[in-house]
N, C-alpha and C positions, 0 to 999 in steps of 0.2 A: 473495412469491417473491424471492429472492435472483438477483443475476447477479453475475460478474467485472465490477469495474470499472475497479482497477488493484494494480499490485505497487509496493511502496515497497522502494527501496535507503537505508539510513539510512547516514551515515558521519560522521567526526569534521568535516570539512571541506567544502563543497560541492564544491570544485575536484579534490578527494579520489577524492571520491567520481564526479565525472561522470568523471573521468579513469580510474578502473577500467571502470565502465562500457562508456565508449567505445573500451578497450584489449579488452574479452571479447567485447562484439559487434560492433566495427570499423566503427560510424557513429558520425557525430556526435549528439549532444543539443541540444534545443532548450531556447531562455530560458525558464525560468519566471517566479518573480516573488518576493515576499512575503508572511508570512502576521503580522500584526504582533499580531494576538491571541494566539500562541503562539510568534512569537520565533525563527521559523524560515524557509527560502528555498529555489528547490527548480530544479530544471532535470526535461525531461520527453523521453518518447521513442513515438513511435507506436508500438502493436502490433498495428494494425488497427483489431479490433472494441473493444479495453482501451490502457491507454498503462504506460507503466513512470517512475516517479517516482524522481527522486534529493532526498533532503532531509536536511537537515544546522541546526544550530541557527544562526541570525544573527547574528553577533559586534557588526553596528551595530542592532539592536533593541533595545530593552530587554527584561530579565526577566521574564516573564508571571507573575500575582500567582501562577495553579495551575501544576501539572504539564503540560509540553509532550504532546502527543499523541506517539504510536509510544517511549512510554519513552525520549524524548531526552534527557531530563535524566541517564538512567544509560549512557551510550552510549558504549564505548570499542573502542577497535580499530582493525583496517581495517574497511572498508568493507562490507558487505553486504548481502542480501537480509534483511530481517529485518521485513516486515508484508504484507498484503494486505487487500486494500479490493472489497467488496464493497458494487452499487448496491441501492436498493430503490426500488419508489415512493410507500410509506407508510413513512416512518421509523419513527414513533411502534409502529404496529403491530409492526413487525420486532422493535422492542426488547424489546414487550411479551412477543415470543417466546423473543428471546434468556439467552443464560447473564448472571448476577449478574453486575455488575463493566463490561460493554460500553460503556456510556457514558450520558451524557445529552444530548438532541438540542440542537446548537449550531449560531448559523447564521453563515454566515461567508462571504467573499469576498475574489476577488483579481479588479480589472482588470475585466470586464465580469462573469466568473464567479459564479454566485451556489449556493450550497449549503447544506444541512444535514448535520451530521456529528453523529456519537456519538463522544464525546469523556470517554475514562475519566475518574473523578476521580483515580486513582494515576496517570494516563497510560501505563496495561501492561492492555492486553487480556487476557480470562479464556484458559486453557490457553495460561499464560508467554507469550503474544501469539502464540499457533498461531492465536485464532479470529478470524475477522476483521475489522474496520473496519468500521462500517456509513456507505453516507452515501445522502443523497437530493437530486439536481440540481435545481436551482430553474429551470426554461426550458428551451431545447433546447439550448444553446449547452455542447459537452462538449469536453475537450481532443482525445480521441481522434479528434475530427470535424477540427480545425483543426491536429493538426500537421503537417509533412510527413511524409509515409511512404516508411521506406527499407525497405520488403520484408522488415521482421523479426515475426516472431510469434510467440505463445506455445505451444507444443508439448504443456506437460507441464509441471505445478507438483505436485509432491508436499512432503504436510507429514506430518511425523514426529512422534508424540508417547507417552510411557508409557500414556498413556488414549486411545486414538485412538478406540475404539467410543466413549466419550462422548461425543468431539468430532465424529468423523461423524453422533451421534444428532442434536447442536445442530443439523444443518446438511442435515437432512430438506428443507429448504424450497428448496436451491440443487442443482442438475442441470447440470452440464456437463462431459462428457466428457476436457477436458482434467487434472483434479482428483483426486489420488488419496491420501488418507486412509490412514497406514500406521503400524503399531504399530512401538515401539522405543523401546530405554531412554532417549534424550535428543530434545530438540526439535531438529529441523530444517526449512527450509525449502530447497527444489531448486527451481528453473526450468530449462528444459530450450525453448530457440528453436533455429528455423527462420530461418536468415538466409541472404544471398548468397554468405557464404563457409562454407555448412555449418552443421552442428550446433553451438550455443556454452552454457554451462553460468554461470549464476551462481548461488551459494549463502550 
């Protein structure tokens, strides 16, 4: 069985990037950390039961031998919504489910955090990175438990794609209500929160 575990905001910058962020839902973000096996740094933001992740590639790490996770190595622009992470609590299994191309189970950590991730070998998730991230938490110790919470949450995440019955097919095994699978000619991804100053939208 699959759950929401978290939304990833990718951008060229960290600073960049937490600074859109914190300008669309009007809190701040909390420290993240490093992930020096991929080269990348991240700041984070409660959403209750999920948390919401800004990450950006590490200008002081060095270059990871493979491909960065969430296609960071092709990543230009501003700033946006551009993956989703789903928990499990058999990796192995999950993959065994999943679409060609998800990843292979890597284990990894920041700080006390300890995890397993599915980690592409291109570093671009099957249906152009519509499907999502798998990972499985090592311990009970989750971001979502320890950041502060400013009363933001996740309303509504719709993903867009030309094959969306495929991809809803992949994705039999994940149930919750907030999630809605919708056919259209280009990829997108919509979140849609609930916060102290209303309704706020990043995409």
């Amino acid at each position: 069985m699959l759950r929401l575990d978290h939304l990833a905001v990718s951008a060229a910058t960290l600073e960049d990037g937490a600074a859109w962020v914190e300008m669309a839902l009007g809190v701040p973000l909390a420290g993240g950390g490093k992930h020096p096996q991929m080269g990348t740094h991240n700041r984070l933001l409660s959403l209750g039961d999920l948390y919401l992740e800004v990450i950006a590639t590490d200008p002081a790490s060095a270059r990871p031998a493979h491909p960065r996770w969430f296609d960071l190595d092709h990543f230009q622009g501003a700033a946006r919504l551009t993956n989703w992470i789903c928990r499990t609590d058999d990796l192995d299994a999950a993959l065994a489910k999943a679409p060609s191309g998800t990843g292979a189970a890597t284990d990894l950590a920041r700080g006390d955090y300890r995890w397993r991730f599915a980690v592409p070998d291109t570093g671009k998730l099957p249906f152009d990175n519509c499907f999502p991230a798998l990972i499985q938490w090592q311990g009970d110790l989750h971001p979502a438990r320890t950041l502060r919470d400013h009363g933001i949450r996740l309303a509504r995440l719709e993903i867009t794609h030309p094959d969306a019955p495929a991809l809803q097919n992949a994705l039999t095994s994940l149930a919750d209500p907030r999630l809605h699978i919708q056919l259209g000619p280009y990829r997108s991804l919509r979140a849609t929160f609930d916060t102290p100053h209303g309704p706020r939208v990043l995409t």
